[in-house]
C-alpha positions in Angstrom: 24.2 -9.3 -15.2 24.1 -12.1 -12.8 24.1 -11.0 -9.2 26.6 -12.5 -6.8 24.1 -14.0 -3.9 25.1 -15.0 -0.7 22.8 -16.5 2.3 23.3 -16.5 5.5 21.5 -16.5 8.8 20.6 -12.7 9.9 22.2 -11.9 12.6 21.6 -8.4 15.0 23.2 -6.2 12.6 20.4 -6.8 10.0 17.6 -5.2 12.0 17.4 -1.8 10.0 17.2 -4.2 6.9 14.4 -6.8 8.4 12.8 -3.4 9.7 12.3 -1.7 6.9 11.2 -4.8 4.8 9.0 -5.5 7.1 7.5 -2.1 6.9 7.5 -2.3 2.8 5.9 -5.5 3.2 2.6 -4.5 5.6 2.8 -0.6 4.0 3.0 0.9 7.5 5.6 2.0 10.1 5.9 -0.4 13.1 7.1 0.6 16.2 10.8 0.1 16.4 11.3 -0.6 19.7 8.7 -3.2 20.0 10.1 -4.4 16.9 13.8 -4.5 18.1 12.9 -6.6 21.1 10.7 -9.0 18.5 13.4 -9.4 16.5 16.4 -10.1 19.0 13.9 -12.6 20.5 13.2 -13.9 17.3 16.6 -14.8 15.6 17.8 -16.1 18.9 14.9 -18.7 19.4 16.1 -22.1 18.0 13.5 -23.2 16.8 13.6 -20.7 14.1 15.3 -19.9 10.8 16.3 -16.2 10.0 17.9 -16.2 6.7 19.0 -13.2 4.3 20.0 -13.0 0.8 22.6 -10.4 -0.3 25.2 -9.5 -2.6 28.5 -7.4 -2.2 26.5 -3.9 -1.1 23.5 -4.4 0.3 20.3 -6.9 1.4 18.4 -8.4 -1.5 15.8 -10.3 0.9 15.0 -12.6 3.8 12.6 -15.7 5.3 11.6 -16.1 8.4 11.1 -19.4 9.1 9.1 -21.0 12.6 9.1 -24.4 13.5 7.0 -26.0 16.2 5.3 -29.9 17.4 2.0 -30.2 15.9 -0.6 -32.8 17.7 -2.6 -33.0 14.2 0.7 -33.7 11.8 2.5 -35.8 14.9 5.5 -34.2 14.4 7.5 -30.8 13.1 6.1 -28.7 10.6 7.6 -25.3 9.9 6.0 -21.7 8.4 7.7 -19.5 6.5 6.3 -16.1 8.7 8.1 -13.2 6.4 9.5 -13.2 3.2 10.6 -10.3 1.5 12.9 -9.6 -1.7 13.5 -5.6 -3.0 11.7 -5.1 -5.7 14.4 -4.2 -8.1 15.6 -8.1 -7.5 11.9 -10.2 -7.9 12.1 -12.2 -10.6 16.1 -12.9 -10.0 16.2 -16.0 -8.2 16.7 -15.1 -5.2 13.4 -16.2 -3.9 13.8 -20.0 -4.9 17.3 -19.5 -3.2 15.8 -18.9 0.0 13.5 -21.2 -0.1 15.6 -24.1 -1.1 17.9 -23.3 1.5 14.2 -23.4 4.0 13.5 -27.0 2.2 17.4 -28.5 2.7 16.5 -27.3 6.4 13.1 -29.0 6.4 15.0 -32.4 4.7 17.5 -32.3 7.5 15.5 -32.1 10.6 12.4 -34.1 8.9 9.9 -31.7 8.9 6.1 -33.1 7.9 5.6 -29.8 6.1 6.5 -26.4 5.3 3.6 -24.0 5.3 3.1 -20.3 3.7 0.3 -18.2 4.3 -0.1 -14.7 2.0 -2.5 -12.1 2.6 -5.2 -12.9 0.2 -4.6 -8.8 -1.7 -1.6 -10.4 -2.5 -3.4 -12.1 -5.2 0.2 -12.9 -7.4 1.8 -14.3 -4.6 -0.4 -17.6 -5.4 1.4 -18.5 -8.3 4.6 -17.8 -7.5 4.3 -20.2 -4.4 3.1 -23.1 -6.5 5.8 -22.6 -8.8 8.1 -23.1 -6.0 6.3 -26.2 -4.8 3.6 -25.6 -2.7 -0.6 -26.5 -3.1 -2.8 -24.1 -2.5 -4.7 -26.8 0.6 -6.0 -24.8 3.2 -8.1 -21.8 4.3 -6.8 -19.0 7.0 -9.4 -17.4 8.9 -8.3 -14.4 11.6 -9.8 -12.1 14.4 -8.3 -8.9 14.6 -8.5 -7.3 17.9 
């Protein structure tokens, strides 16, 4: 069955959908307040790209996509900070549509880059990056508080 998958940019409505991805995606429940006010600040800012993929019922997935100056790439690179498809749709598409619409965004307003980081127990998320174009280049390191 091919799905009938339309993007668009989330708007206020889609909290409870972001929210609960979001919660899926770390495997804990955030605080939805603090959330909330993230999220309106978020989608309004932009600078950024808030994008989901859905069909006639319900939310398929969405990217979250940041853009800012960089000194060290002398110009504007972008990273994708969420992205999230339902289970029951991986392996549909629906991904690479997302992204592509991220890359016709980066084309347009001449990005250097687009970066992805994954968490590094998300070991099969490596492969399906490079198939959708990126190199694995760089290392993350992070303090946690």
């Amino acid at each position: 069955m091919k799905l009938n998958i339309q993007i668009r940019k989330i708007e206020k409505q889609d909290l409870d959908f972001v929210y609960k991805a979001i919660c899926e995606l770390e495997n804990e429940v955030l605080d939805f307040k603090t959330f909330e006010v993230i999220f309106n600040e978020n989608i309004s800012n932009p600078k950024n790209v808030y994008l989901i993929a859905e069909n006639e019922i319900e939310g398929l997935g969405f990217i979250s996509f940041h853009t800012q100056n960089l000194l060290h790439h002398c110009g504007l690179v972008g990273e994708i900070q969420e992205f999230f498809i339902h289970e029951k749709y991986r392996g549909q598409g629906v991904g690479r549509l997302l992204i592509n619409e991220i890359k016709d965004f980066a084309k347009v307003n001449n990005l250097k880059s687009i970066e992805v980081t994954t968490n590094k127990k998300r070991v099969e998320n490596v492969a399906k990056y490079e198939s959708l174009g990126f190199a694995l280049s760089h290392n993350k390191f992070t303090i946690y508080k």
